[in-house]
FIVO-960279 format. One line per 2 residues: number of its first residue (from 1); their letters; for each residue z, y, x of C-alpha. Coordinates in nm, 4 decimals. Layout:
! residues N
NUM> a> Z/Y/X; ...
! end
This chain:
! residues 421
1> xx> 1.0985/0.1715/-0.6752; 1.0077/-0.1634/-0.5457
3> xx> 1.2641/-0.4703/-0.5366; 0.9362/-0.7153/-0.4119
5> xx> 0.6437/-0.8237/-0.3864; 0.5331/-1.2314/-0.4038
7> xx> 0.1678/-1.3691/-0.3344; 0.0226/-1.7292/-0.3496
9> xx> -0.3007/-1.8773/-0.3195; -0.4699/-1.5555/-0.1906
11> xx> -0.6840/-1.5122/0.1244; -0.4416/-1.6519/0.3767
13> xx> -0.1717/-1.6550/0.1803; -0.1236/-2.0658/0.0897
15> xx> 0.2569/-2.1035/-0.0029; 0.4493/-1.7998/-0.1515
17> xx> 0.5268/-1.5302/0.0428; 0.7514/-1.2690/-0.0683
19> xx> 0.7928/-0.9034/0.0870; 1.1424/-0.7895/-0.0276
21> xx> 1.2527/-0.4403/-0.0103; 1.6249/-0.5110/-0.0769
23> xx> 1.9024/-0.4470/0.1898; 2.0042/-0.7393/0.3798
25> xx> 2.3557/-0.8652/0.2929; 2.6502/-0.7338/0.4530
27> xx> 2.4267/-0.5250/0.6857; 2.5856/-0.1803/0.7211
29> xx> 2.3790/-0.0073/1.0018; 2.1832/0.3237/0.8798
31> xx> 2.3062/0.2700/0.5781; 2.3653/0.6112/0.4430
33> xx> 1.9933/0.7119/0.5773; 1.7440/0.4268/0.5629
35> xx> 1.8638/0.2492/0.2000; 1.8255/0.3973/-0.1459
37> xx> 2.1012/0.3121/-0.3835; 1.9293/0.2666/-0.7332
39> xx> 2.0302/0.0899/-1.0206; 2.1909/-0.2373/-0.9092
41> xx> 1.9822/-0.2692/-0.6076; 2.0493/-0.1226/-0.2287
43> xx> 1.6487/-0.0894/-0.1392; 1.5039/0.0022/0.1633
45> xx> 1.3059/0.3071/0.2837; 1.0718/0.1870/0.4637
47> xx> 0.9720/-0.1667/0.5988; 0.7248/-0.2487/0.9030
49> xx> 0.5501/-0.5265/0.9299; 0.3835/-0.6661/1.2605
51> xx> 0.2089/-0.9364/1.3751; -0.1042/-1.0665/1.6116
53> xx> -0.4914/-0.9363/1.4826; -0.5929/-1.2498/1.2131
55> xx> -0.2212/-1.3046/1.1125; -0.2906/-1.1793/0.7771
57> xx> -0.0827/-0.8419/0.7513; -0.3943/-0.6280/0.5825
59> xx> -0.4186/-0.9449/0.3342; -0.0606/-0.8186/0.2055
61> xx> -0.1903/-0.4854/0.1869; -0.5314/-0.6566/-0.0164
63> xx> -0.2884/-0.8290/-0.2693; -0.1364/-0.5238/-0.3769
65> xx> -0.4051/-0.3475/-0.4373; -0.5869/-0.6286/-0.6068
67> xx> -0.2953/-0.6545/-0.8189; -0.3292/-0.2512/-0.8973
69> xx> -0.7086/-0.2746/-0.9401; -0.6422/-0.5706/-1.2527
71> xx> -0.3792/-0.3550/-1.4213; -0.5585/0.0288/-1.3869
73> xx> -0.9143/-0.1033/-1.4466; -0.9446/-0.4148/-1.6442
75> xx> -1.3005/-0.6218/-1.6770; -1.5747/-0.4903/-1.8985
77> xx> -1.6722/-0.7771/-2.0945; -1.6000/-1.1551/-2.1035
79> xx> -1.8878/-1.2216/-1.8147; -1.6915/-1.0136/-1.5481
81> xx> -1.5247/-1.2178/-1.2898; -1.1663/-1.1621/-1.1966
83> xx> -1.0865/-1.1042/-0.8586; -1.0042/-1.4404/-0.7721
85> xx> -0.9827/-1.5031/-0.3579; -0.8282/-1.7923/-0.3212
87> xx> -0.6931/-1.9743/0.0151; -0.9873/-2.1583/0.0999
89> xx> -0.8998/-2.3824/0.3886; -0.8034/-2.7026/0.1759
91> xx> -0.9943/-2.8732/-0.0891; -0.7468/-2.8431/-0.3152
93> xx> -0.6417/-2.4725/-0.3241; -0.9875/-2.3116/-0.2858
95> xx> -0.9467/-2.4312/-0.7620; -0.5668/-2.3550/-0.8033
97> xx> -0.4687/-1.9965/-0.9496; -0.4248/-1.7017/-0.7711
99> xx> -0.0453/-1.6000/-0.8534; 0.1399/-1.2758/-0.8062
101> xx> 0.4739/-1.1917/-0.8841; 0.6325/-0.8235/-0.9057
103> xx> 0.9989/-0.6517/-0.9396; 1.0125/-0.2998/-1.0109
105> xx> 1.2425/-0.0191/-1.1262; 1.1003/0.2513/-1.3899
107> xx> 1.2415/0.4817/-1.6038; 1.5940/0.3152/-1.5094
109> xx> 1.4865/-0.0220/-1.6150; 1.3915/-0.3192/-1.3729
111> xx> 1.0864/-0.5308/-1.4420; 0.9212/-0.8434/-1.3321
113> xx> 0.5531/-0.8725/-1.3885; 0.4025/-1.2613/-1.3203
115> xx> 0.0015/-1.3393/-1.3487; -0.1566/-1.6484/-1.2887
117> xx> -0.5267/-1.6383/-1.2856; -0.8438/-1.7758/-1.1789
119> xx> -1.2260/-1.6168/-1.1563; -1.2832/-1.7025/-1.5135
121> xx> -0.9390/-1.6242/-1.6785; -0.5764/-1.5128/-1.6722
123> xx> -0.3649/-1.8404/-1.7481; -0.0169/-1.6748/-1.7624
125> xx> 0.1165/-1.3150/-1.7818; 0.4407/-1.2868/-1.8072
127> xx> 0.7021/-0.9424/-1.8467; 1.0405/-0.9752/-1.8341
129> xx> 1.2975/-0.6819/-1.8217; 1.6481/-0.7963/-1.5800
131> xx> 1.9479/-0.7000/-1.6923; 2.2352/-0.5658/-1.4496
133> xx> 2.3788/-0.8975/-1.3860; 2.0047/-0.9952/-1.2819
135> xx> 1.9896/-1.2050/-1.5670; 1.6312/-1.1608/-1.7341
137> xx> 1.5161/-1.1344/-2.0626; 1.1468/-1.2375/-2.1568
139> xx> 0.9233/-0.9515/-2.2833; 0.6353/-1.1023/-2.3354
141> xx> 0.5042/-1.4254/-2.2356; 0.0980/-1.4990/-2.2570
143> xx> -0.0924/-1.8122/-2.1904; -0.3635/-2.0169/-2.2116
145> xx> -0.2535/-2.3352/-2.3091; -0.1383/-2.4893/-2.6433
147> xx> 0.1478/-2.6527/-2.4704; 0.3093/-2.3888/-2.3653
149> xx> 0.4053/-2.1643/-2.6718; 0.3980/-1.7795/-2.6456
151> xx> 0.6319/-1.5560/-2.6568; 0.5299/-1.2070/-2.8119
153> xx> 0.7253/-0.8986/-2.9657; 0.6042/-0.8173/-3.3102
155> xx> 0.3742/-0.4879/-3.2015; 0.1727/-0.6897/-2.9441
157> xx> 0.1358/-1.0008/-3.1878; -0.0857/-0.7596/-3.3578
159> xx> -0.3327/-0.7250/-3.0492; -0.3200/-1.0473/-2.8987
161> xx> -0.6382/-1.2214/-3.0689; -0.8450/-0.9043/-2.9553
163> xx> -0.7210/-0.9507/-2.5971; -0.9646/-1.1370/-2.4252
165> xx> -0.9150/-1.4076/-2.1900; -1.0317/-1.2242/-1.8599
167> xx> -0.7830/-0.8878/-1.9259; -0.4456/-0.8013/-1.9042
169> xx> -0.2401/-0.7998/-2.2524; 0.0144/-0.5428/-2.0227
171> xx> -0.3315/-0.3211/-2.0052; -0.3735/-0.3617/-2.3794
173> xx> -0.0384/-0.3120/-2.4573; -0.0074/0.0392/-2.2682
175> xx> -0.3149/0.1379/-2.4448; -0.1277/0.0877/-2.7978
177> xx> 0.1993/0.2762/-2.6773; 0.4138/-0.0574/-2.6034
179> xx> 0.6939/0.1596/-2.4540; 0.7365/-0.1072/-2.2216
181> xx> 0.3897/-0.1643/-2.1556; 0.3640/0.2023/-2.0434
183> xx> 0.6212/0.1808/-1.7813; 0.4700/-0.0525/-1.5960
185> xx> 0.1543/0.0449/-1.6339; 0.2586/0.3990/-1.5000
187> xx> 0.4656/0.2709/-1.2013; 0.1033/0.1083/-1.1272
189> xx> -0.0754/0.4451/-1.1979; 0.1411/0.7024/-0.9980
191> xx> 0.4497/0.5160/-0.8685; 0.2447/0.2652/-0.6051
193> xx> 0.0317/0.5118/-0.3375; -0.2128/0.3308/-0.1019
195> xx> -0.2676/0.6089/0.1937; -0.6362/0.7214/0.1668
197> xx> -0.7879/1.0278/0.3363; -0.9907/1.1713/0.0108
199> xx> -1.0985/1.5375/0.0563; -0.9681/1.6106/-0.3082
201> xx> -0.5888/1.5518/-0.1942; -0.6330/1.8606/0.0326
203> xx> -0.6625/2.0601/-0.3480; -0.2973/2.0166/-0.3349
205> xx> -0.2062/2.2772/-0.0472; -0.5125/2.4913/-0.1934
207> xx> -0.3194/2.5198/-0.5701; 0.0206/2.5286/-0.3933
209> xx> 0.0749/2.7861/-0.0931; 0.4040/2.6613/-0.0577
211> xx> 0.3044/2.3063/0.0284; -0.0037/2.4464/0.2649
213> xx> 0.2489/2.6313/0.4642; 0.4421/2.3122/0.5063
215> xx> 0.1186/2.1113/0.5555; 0.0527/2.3816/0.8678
217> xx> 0.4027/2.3885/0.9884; 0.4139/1.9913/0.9972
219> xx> 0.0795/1.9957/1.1992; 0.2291/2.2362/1.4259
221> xx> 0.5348/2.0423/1.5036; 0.3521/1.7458/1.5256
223> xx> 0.1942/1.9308/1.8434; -0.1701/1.9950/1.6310
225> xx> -0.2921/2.3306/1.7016; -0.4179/2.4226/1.3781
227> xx> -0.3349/2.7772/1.2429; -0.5032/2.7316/0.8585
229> xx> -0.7029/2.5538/0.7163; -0.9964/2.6519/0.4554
231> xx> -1.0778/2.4436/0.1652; -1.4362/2.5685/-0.0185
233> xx> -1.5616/2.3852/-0.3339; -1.8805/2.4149/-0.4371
235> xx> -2.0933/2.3566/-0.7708; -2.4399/2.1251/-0.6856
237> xx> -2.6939/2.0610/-0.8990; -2.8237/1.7327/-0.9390
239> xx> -3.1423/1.7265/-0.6491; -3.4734/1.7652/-0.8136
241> xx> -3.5948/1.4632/-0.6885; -3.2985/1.2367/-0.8361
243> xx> -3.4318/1.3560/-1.1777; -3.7806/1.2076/-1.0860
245> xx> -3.6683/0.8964/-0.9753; -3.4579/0.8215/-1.3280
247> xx> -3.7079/0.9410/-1.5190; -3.9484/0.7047/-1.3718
249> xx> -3.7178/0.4546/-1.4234; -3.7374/0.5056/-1.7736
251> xx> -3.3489/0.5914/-1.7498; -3.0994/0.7482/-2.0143
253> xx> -3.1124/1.1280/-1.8326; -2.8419/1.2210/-2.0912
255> xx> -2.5741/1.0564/-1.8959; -2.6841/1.2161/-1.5767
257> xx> -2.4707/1.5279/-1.5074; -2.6240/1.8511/-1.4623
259> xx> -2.3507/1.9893/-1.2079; -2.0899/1.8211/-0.9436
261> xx> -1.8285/1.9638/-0.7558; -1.8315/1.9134/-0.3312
263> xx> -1.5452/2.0185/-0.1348; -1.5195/2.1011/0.2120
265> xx> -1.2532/2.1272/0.4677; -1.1961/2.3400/0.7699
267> xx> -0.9626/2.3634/1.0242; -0.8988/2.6813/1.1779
269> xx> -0.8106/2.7629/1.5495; -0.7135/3.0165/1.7769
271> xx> -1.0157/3.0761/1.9997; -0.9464/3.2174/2.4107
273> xx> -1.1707/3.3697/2.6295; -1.1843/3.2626/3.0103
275> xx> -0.8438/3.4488/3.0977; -0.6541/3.2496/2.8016
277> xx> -0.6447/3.5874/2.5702; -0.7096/3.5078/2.1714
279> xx> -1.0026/3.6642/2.0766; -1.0623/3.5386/1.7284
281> xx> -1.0814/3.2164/1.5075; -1.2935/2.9335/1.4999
283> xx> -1.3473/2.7130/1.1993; -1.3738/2.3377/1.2819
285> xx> -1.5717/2.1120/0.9963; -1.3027/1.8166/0.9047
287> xx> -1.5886/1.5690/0.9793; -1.5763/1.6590/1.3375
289> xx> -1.2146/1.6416/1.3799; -1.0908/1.3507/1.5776
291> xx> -0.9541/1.0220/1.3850; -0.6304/1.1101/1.5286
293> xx> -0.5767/1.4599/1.3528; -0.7498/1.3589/1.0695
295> xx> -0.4678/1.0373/1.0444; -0.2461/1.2931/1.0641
297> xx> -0.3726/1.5352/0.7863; -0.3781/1.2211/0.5320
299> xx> 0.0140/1.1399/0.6464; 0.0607/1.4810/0.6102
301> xx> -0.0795/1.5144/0.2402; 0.0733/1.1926/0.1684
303> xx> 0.4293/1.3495/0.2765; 0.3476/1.6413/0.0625
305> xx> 0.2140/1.5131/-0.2595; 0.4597/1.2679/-0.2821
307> xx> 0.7740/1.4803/-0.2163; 1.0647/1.3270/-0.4919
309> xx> 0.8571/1.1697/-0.6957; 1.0801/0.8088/-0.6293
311> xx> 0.6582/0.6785/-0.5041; 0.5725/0.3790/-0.2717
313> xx> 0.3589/0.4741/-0.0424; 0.1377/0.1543/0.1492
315> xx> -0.0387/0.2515/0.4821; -0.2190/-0.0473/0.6403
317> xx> -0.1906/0.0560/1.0539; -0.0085/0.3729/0.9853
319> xx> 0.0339/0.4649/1.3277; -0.3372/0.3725/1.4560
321> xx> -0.4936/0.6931/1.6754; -0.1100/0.8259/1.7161
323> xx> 0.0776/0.8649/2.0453; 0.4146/0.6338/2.0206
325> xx> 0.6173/0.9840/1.9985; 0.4708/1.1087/1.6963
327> xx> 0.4873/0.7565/1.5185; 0.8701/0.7814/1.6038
329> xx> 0.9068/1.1146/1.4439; 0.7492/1.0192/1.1538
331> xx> 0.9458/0.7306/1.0755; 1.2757/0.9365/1.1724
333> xx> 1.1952/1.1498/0.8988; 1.0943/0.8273/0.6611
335> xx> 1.4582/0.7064/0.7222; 1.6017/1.0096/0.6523
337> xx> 1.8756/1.1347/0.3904; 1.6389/1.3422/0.2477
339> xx> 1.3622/1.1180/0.2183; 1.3952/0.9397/-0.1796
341> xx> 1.0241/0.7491/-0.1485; 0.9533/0.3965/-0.0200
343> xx> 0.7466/0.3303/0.2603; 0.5545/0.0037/0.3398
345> xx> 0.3599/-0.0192/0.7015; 0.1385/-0.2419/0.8977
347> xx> 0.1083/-0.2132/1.2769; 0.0415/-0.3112/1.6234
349> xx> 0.2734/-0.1006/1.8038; 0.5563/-0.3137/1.9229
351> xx> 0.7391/-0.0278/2.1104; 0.8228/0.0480/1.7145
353> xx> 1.0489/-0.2723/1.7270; 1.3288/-0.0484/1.8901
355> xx> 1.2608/0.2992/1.6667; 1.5947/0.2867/1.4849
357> xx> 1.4894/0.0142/1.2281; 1.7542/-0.2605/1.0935
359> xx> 1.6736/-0.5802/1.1211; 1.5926/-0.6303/0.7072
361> xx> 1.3534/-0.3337/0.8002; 1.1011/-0.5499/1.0425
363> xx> 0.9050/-0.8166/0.8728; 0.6895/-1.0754/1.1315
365> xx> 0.3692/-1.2315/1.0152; 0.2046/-1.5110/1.1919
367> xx> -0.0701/-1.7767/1.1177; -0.0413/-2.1202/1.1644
369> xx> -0.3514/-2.3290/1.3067; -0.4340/-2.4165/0.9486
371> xx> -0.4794/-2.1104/0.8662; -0.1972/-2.0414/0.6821
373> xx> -0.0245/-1.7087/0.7215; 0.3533/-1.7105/0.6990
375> xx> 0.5762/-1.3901/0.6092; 0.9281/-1.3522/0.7334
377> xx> 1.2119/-1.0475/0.7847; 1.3882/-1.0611/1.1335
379> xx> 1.7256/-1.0487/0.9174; 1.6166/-1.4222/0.8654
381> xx> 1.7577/-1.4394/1.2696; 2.0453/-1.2401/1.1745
383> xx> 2.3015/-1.5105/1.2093; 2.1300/-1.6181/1.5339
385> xx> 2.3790/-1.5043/1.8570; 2.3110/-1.1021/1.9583
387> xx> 1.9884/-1.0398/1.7216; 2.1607/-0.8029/1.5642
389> xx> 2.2690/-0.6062/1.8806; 2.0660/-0.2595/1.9318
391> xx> 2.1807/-0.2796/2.3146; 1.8794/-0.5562/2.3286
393> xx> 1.5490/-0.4810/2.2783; 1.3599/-0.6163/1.9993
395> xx> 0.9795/-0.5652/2.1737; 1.1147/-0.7590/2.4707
397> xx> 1.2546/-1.0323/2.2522; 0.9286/-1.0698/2.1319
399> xx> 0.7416/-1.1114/2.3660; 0.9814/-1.3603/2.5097
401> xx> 0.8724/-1.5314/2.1975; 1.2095/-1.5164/2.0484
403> xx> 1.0962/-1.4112/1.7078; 0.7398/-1.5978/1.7264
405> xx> 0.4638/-1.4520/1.5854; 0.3075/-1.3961/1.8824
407> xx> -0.1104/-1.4284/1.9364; -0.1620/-1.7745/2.1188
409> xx> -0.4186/-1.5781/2.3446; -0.5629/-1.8279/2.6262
411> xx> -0.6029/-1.5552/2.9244; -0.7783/-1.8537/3.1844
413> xx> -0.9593/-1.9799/2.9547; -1.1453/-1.6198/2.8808
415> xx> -1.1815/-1.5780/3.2491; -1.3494/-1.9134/3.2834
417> xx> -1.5758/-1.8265/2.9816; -1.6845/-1.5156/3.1625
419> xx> -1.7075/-1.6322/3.5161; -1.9440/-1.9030/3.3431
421> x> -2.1375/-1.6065/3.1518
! end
């Protein structure tokens, strides 16, 4: 599970932000459907987080994964370049480090994971493990600088000289069987889920009829005609022609595989003749499927390969090509009893500000005119007269400019332009 997430110095992040998946304080609405008691904390099932086009919500989304992408897959050799993406609308910031800053619960223990970095090198990486009365115990503590001593348990003293300064010791660690080490690394490997529509996830409902009959039935109820749906893999030999090309190259052709596998999709409908009588089946390529059922398939999957598995799932505009109704359903059955995953959206859709959420649940994100994007829960209004009231809606609110956030969209001024054009 996911306590939060903090990010500074990144793309439009300047100060720290922190997204924080804990219940708010002495809030008791939907509690028995849309919180998750585990260990200590009360965490939420899903949060939503909206804000104008520029205000930086996909840059959220782009920290986490960058975060992900430096644990899973470290740098080569000392040459690579860390992903360093600093905010670069100061002179100052565009040379501070990039920081993040992670709590997490695995295998019953919680962690907090802290890296400080630049392009050329990681400057601190910290692992602590928090107790139950959140106080926090140092795991491992890695730096840079003489000043600042480190602070290492005996197995990973052994390793620390080999790792170099452009890699994570918590990716070195995992790979010698630090039991501690391997927790977070695999809360990183199959615990975090960014949403991504990759043919290979629809293997899962061809291995498992089970979870294809639930894959169909969901499409069904979700008003998507589709009856089945065919998944063919093939075995391709590398083209002729490739081989040419590296050999002309003077390339290694040892390393070139001989074989690949392609899959393809296809979803299967009822076909009518002129009177409305079925007369058959028709088999629809995925490719030619529109963005809307194809959203749908990858939520779908997502639901499915993810079922108790205690995963956070991130979808950056979850609800893009969906009508509002669907969206609703979907996060009815996110905030559900029976639903043990964590989910983390972006969106537009502002009717979603009166779908059933708590406040802690709806997170605002707006950008200054520096540039600076600021992050911020509506519970932060909670002690504000009637924000908490359900009778009120939140979208309205809004707009009234109640919560800011709001695009600072000059409608004359556009009208001038183009009168002008």
């Amino acid at each position: 599970m996911l306590v939060d997430f903090e990010v500074k110095n990144f793309l439009s992040f300047l100060d720290s932000s922190i997204l924080s998946l804990e219940k708010g304080r002495y809030l008791k609405k939907y509690a028995k459907s849309h919180v998750l008691e585990n260990q200590d904390f009360s965490l939420l099932k899903n949060v939503n987080i909206f804000g104008a086009n520029g205000s930086g919500k996909s840059n959220l989304i782009t920290a986490l994964r960058v975060l992900t992408k430096m644990i899973l897959e470290p740098t080569d050799d000392i040459e690579d370049a860390l992903p360093y993406m600093p905010f670069r609308l100061n002179k100052q910031n565009k040379y501070e480090d990039t920081e993040f800053t992670i709590r997490l619960i695995k295998n019953k223990k919680t962690y907090r994971y802290h890296i400080c970095y630049n392009m050329e090198e990681v400057t601190l990486e910290e692992l602590y493990i928090v107790s139950q009365n959140y106080e926090e115990k140092v795991y491992f503590k890695r730096t840079n600088s003489s000043d600042v001593p480190e602070i290492l348990p005996d197995n990973l003293k052994k390793i620390r000289k080999s790792v170099r300064k452009n890699k994570l010791l918590l990716f070195e660690g995992q790979d010698k069987n630090d039991a501690e080490c391997v927790s977070v690394f695999q809360w990183f490997h199959s615990n975090l889920v960014f949403e991504a529509t990759k043919k290979g996830m629809f293997k899962l409902i061809q291995e498992d009829p089970d979870k294809k009959n639930i894959f169909i039935k969901l499409l069904n109820l979700a008003d998507f005609n589709i009856i089945d749906v065919e998944v063919i893999e093939k075995k391709e030999s590398v083209p002729d022609e490739l081989r040419r090309i590296i050999s002309a190259a003077n390339l290694d052709e040892s390393r070139l595989v001989k074989e690949f596998t392609t899959i393809e999709i296809f979803s299967i409908y009822k076909k009518y003749d002129e009177n409305g009588k079925v007369v058959g089946e028709e088999k629809i390529p995925y490719e030619m499927e529109s963005s809307g059922t194809k959203k749908m398939m990858a939520v779908a999957l997502t639901l499915l390969y993810s079922l108790h598995k205690d995963r956070v799932i991130i979808m950056d505009e979850f609800d893009d090509s969906f009508h509002l109704s669907l969206t609703k359903a979907l996060l009815n059955i996110i905030n559900s009893e029976s639903n043990t995953n964590q989910f983390i959206f972006t969106t537009h859709n502002l009717n979603l500000l009166d779908s059933n959420l708590r406040v802690d649940q709806i997170y605002l994100m707006e950008k200054d005119f520096m540039g600076k994007t600021d992050v911020y829960s509506l519970f932060d209004f909670n002690e504000l007269k009637g924000v908490s009231r359900s009778d009120i809606s939140f979208a309205k609110r809004y707009l009234n400019g109640q919560f800011g956030a709001l695009p600072d969209i000059d409608v004359e001024g556009m009208n001038q332009l183009f009168k002008e054009i």
